[in-house]
Backbone as CSV, one residue per row, in Angstrom:
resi,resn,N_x,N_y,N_z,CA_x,CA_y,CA_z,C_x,C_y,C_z
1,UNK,252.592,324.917,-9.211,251.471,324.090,-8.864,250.188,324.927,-9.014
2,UNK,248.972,324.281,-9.828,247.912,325.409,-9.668,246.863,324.745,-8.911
3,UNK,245.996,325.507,-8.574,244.999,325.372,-7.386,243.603,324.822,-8.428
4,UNK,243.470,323.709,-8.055,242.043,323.039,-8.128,240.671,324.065,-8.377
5,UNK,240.005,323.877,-9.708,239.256,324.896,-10.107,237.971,324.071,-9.681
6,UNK,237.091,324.817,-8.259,236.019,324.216,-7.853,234.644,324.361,-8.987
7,UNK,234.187,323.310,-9.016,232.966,323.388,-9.825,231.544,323.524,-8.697
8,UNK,230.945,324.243,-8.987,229.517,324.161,-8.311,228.447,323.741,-8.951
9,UNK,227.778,322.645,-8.430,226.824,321.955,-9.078,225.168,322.377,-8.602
10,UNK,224.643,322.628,-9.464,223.488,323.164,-9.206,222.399,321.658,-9.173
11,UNK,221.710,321.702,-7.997,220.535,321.047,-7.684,219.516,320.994,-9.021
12,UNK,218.730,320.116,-9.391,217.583,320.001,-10.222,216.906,320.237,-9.705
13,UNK,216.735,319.615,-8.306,215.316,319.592,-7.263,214.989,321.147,-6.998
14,UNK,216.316,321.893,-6.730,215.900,323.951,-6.311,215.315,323.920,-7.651
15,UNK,215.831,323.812,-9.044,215.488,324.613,-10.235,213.893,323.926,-10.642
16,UNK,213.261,322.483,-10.111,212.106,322.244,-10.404,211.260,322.673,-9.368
17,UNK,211.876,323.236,-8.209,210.754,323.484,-7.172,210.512,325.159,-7.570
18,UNK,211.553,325.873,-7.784,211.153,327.157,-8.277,210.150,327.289,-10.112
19,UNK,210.759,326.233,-10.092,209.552,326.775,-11.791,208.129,326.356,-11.280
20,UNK,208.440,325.183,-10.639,206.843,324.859,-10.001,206.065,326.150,-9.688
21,UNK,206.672,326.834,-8.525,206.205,328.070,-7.470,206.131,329.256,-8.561
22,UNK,206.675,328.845,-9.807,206.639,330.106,-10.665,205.367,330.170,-11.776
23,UNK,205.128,328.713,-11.881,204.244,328.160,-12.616,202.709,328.756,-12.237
24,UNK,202.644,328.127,-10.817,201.538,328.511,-10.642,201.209,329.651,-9.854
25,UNK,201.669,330.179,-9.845,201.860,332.160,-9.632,201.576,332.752,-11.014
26,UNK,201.835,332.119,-11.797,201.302,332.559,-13.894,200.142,332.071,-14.174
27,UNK,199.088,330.878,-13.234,197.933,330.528,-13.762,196.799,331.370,-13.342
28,UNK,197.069,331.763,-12.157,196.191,332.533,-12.412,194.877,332.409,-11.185
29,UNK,195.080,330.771,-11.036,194.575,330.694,-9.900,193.817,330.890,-8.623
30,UNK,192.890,331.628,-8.431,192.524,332.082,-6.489,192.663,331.240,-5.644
31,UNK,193.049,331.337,-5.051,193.205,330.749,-3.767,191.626,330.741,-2.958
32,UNK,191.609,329.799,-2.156,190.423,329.185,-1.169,189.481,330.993,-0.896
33,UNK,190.740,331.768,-0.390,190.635,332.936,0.601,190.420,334.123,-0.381
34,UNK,190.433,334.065,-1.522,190.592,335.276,-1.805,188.783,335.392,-2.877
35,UNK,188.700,336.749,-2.792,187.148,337.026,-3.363,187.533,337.410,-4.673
36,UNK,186.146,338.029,-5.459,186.499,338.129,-6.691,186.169,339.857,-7.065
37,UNK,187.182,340.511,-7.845,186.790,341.918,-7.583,185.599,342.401,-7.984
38,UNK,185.087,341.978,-9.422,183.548,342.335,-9.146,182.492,340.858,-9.462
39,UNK,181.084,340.958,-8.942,180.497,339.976,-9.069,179.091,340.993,-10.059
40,UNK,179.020,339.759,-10.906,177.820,340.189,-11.899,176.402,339.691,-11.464
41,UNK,175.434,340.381,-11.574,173.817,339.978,-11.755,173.101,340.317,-12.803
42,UNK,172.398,339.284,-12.765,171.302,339.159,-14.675,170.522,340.582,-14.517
43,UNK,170.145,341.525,-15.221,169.217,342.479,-15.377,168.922,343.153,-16.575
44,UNK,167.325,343.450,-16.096,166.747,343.607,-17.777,167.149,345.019,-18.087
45,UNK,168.118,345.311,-19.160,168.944,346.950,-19.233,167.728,348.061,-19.855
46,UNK,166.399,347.495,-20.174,165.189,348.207,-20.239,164.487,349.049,-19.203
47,UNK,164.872,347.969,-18.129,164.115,349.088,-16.951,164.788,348.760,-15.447
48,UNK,166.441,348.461,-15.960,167.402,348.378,-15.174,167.082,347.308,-13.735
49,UNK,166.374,346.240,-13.849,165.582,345.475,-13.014,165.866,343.947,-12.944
50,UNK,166.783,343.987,-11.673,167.674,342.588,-11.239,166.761,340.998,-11.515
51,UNK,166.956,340.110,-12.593,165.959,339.151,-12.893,166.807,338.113,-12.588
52,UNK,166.234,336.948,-12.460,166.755,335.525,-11.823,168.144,335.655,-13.008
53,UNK,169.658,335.174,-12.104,170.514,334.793,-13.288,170.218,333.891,-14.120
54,UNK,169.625,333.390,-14.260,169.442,331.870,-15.228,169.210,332.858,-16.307
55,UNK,168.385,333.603,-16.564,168.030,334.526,-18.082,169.120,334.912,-18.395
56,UNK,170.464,334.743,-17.706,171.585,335.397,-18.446,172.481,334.190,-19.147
57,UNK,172.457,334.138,-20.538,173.709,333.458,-21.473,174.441,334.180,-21.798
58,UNK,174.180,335.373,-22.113,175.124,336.144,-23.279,176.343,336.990,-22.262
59,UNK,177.585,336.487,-22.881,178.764,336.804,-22.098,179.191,338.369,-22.841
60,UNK,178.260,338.704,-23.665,178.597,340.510,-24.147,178.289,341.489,-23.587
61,UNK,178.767,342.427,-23.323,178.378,343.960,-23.072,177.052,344.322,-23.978
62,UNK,176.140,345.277,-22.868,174.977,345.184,-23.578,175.382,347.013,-24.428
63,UNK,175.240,346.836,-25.179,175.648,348.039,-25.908,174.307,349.165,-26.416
64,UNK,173.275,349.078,-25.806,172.175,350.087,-26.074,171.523,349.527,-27.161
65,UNK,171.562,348.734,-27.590,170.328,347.880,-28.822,169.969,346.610,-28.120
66,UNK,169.787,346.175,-29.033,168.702,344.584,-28.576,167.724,344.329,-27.268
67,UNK,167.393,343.538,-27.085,166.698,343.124,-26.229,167.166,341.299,-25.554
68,UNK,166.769,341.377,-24.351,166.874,340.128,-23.399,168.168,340.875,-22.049
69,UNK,168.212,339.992,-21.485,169.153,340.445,-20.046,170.366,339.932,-20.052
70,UNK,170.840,340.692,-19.634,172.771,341.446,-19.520,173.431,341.340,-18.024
71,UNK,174.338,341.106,-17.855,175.340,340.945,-17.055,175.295,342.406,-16.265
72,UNK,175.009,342.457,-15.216,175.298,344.274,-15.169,176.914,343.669,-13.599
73,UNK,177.635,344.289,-14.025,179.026,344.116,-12.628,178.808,345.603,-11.822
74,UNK,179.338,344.746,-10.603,179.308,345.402,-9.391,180.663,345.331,-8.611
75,UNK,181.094,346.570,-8.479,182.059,346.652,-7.460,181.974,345.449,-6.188
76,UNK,183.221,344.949,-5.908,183.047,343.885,-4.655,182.538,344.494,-3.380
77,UNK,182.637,346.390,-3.339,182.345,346.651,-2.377,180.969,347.477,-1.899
78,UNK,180.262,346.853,-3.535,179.303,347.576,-3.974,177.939,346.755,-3.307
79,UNK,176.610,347.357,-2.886,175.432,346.880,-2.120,175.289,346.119,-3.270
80,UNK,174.082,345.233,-3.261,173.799,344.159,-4.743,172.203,344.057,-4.110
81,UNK,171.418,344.491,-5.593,169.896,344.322,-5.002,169.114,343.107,-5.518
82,UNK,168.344,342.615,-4.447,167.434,341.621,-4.729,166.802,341.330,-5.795
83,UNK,166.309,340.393,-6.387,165.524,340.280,-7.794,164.582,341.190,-7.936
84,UNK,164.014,341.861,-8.822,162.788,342.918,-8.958,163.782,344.041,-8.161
85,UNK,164.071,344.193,-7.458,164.597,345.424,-7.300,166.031,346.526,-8.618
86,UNK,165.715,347.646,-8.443,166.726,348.418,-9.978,168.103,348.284,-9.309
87,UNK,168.809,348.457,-10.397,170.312,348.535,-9.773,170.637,349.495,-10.413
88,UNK,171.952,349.754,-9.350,172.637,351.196,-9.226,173.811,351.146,-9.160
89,UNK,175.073,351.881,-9.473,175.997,351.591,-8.987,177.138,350.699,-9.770
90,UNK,176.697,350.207,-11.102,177.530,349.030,-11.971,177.568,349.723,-12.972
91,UNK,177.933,348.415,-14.323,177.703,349.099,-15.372,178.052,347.600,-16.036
92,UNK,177.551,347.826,-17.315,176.831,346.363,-18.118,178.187,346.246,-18.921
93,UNK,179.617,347.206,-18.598,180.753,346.590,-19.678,181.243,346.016,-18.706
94,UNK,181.710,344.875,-19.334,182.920,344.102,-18.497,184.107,344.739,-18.193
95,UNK,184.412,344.635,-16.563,185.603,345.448,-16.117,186.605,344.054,-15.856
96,UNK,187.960,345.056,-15.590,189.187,344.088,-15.964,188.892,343.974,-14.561
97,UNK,189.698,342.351,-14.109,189.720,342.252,-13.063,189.051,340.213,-12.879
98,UNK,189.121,340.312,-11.400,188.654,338.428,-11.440,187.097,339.065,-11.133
99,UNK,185.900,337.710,-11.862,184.625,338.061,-11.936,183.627,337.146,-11.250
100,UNK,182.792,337.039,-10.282,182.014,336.104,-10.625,180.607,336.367,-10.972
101,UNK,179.921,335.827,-11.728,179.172,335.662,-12.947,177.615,334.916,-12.513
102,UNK,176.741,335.583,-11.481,175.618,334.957,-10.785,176.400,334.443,-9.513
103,UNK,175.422,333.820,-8.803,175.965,332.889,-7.215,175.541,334.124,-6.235
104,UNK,174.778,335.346,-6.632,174.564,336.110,-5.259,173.261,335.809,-4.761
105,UNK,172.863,336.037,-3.971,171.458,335.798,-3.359,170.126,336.521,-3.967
106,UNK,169.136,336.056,-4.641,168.537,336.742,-5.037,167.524,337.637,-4.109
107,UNK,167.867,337.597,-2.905,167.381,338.588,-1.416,168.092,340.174,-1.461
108,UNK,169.509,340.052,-2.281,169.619,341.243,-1.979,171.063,341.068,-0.939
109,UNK,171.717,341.910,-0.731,172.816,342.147,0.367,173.496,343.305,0.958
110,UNK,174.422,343.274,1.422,175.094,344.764,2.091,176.150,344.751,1.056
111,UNK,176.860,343.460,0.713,177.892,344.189,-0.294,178.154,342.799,-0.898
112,UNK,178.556,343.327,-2.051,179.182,341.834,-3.196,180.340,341.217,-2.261
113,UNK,181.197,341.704,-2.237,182.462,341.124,-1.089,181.913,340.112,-0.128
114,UNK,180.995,340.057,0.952,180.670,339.329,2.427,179.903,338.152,1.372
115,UNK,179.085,338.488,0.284,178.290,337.432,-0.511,178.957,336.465,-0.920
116,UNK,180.144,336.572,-1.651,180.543,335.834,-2.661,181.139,334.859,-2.469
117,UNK,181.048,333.453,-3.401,181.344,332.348,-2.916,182.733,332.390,-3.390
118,UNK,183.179,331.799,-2.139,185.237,331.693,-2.472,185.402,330.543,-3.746
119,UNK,186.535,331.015,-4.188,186.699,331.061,-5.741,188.398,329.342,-5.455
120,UNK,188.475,329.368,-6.580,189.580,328.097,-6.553,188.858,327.098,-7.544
121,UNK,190.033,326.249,-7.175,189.437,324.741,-8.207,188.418,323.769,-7.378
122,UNK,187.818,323.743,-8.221,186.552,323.416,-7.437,185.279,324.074,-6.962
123,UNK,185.710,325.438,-6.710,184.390,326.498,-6.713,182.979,326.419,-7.223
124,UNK,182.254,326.731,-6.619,180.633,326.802,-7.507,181.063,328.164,-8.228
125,UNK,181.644,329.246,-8.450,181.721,330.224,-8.888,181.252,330.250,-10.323
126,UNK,180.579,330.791,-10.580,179.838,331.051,-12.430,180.368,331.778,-12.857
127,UNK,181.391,330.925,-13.875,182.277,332.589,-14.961,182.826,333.430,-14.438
128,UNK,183.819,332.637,-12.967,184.954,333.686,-12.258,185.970,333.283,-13.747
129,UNK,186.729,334.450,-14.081,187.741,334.866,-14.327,188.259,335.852,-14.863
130,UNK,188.901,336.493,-15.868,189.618,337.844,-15.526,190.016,337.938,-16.758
């Protein structure tokens, strides 16, 4: 007599709830809570001098030629200075990492991190991404 060969049937519902949870763990996403590692401000790379973001279109690294205003990034844990005031502390290549792209106060602050507007779908965030 032989013994009954059990079959185990695997759920659809486990294998669509894990690709789900896997899915969007690959997009990329922020969450409500989480900040962005560095945040950028418009400045003229002539005389290193924080100008309203609106003068900033150009999504390039300013590479020591041309003229008009550049993206300069700032550490999240980096001070961020008011309009007319120089900045210190960044640097005008794009670093790896999540970004946001204007949205700081043009007053000035203690640090990019406490400033920055939380990021997700739906965000005001300008040109967060990574």
């Amino acid at each position: 007599m032989t013994t009954p060969v059990r079959r185990r049937m695997r759920s659809s519902s486990v294998a669509l709830g894990i690709t789900a949870v896997m899915a969007s763990n690959l997009t990329g996403c922020a969450s409500a809570e989480e900040s962005p590692d560095y945040a950028a401000v418009c400045v003229d790379p002539e005389t290193k001098e924080r100008v309203d973001d609106d003068q900033c279109d150009d999504d390039g690294d300013y590479n020591g030629v041309g003229g008009g205003f550049f993206w300069y990034y700032l550490g999240a844990s980096s001070r961020f200075p008011a309009v007319g005031s120089t900045v210190t502390g960044g640097t005008f290549s794009t670093p790896r990492g999540s970004i946001q792209r204007g949205g700081l106060p043009s007053t000035g602050g203690s640090s990019v991190k406490s400033s920055t507007t939380k990021g997700g779908f739906g965000g005001s965030n300008r040109g967060f991404g990574g």
